[in-house]
Steps between C-alpha positions, in 0.01 A plus 500: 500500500576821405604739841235789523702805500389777752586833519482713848393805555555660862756326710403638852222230546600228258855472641437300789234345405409434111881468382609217746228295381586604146830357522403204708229426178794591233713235624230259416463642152176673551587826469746750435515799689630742145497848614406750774432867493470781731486862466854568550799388314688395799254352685410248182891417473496437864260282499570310182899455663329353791228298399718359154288652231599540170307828457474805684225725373416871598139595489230273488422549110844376409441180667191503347647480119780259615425241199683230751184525792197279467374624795463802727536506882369826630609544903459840508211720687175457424486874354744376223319171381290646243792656275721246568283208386295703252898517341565115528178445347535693206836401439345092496597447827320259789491684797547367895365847687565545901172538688329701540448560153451857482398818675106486393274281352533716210808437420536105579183437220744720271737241566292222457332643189831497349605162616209367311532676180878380463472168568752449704516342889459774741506349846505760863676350786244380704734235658299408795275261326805259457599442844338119540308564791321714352444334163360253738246698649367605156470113390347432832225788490451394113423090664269653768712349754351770718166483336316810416741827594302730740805709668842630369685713742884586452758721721816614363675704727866597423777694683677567175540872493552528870789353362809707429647258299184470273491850476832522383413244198138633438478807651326586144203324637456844738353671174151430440591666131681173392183314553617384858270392785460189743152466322692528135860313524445226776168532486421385094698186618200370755229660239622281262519194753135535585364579166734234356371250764103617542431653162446864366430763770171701560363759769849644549546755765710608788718755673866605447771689735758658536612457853887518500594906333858376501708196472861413650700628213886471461556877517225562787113485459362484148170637445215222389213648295410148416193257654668306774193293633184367319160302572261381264224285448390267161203257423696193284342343173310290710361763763757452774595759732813596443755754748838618490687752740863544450793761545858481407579768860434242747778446748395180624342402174493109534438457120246360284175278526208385299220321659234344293187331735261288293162299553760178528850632645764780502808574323745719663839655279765652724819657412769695690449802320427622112414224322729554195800418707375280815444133478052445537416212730149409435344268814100449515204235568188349435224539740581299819875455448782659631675770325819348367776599276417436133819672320838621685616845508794462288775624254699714418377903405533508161290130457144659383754726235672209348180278484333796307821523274523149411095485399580804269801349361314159450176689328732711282727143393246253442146660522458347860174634644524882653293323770567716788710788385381824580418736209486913426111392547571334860686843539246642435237342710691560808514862452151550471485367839759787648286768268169353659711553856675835485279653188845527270778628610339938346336479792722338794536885646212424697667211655630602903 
């Protein structure tokens, strides 16, 4: 098989976590990592010395017209997607966009409008639905191993930007204008779970906050305009309440859980924190049994990442099914969700 050949754009992100499982996939003959780009020309040699690329591209749209990439990784912030793929695209490119996949929902069906008018694979990285506990939830809701769904409630409470650390890496995140929120960065990740797992979303509404005016910066405190906390409610497909309160300011933030109660049993999804990075163990029961462990909490962080990679690879080589690869549309979907939540981000002033 031919090696897909990807092209980076945006090392801040991707460094330590999309190129080490880029060059673990290369040296099975998957895929070669061909070229990276950033906006500076020292930056891109830096980081094509480091990382052993052949290519060091400056600007995004040079990258783009590389005849030697099949495929475009965008890892930059959200309120760069929408050029950056709308440039792969054109230039008969499949794209791989970070979530979320843009600032509005505006924008993302722009995205997706063009994905489906150039034929090629456009895929947002939604990598949460390829940790194995929680692929096993979805088949098990699917059997009715539960029975009918009545209840969904999830908590995701983080400590990340109480972090200084974090800050340091995503401090960008602090800037509600780059599409940045709890609800719209970690947030899309557990709308897509539960609309992946229970079916489309209706009756949308909540709350948002912003609760922490400054995070622990490396140079002092660095002012946060963006939504730090968020609560909303959902019916599923099926009628199903559904709830979700989270907040990426949470100092003892013990991470992330889904529970599902049914007419027959429960299903409970736990992870140590965001679910694109921590291992999922999913535990549940039948009515009358004993809650027991179903699938382990474990792997390593960038699992989900290289699951998703090898299903793209494999669709792209041989025409294996998409089957659970998330597209510009699933992109989509899960901003409408944040837009139903904080009204868009034109009107997030309001927000206290």
């Amino acid at each position: 098989m031919t090696p897909l050949r990807l092209g980076v754009v945006g090392l801040n992100y991707a460094a330590g976590t999309h190129l080490p499982v880029y060059a673990a996939l290369a040296r099975e003959g998957l895929v070669e990592l061909a070229a990276v780009a950033t906006a500076h020309r020292e930056t891109a040699d830096e980081a094509a010395r480091t990382h052993g690329v052949p290519r060091a591209h400056v600007g995004f749209e040079a990258l783009c017209a590389d005849p030697d990439v099949d495929l475009v990784d965008v890892a930059t912030r959200p309120s760069r997607h929408a050029a950056m793929a709308a440039a792969a695209l054109e230039a008969g490119k499949h794209v791989l966009c970070e979530a979320p996949l843009a600032r509005s929902v505006a924008e993302g069906l722009a995205m997706a409008d063009a994905a489906a008018s150039s034929g090629r694979l456009a895929v947002v990285d939604m990598q949460s639905r390829y940790w194995p506990g929680l692929a096993e939830l979805r088949r098990r809701v699917h059997d009715g191993w539960i029975g009918r769904v009545d209840n969904v409630a999830v908590q995701a409470f983080y400590p990340t930007f109480t972090n200084p650390a974090a800050v340091r890496g995503s401090g960008w995140c602090a800037d509600a204008g780059h599409g940045a929120s709890s609800l719209r960065v970690h947030g899309l990740h557990t709308a897509d779970i539960v609309r992946w797992t229970f079916g489309e979303l209706t009756d949308v509404q909540g709350v948002v906050a912003r609760r922490a005016p400054t995070w622990p910066g490396p140079d002092g405190p660095l002012p946060a305009d963006s939504v730090d906390s968020a609560a909303w409610t959902a019916r599923t497909a099926d009628g199903a309440v559904c709830s979700v309160h989270s907040s990426w300011v949470a100092p003892a933030g013990a991470g992330w859980r889904l529970v599902a109660h049914g007419s027959g049993g429960v299903l409970i999804a736990e992870a140590a924190g965001h679910t694109g990075h921590f291992p999922v163990r999913l535990s549940g029961a039948r009515t009358g049994e004993d809650v027991a462990e179903i699938v382990a909490a474990e792997g390593a962080a960038t699992e989900p990442f290289t699951r998703l990679v090898r299903a793209l690879v494999a669709h792209l080589a041989d025409g294996a099914p998409a089957g659970d690869l998330p597209t510009f549309a699933d992109g989509v979907a899960a901003l409408r969700v944040a837009d139903a939540v904080d009204g868009g981000l034109a009107t997030l002033t309001s927000a206290v």
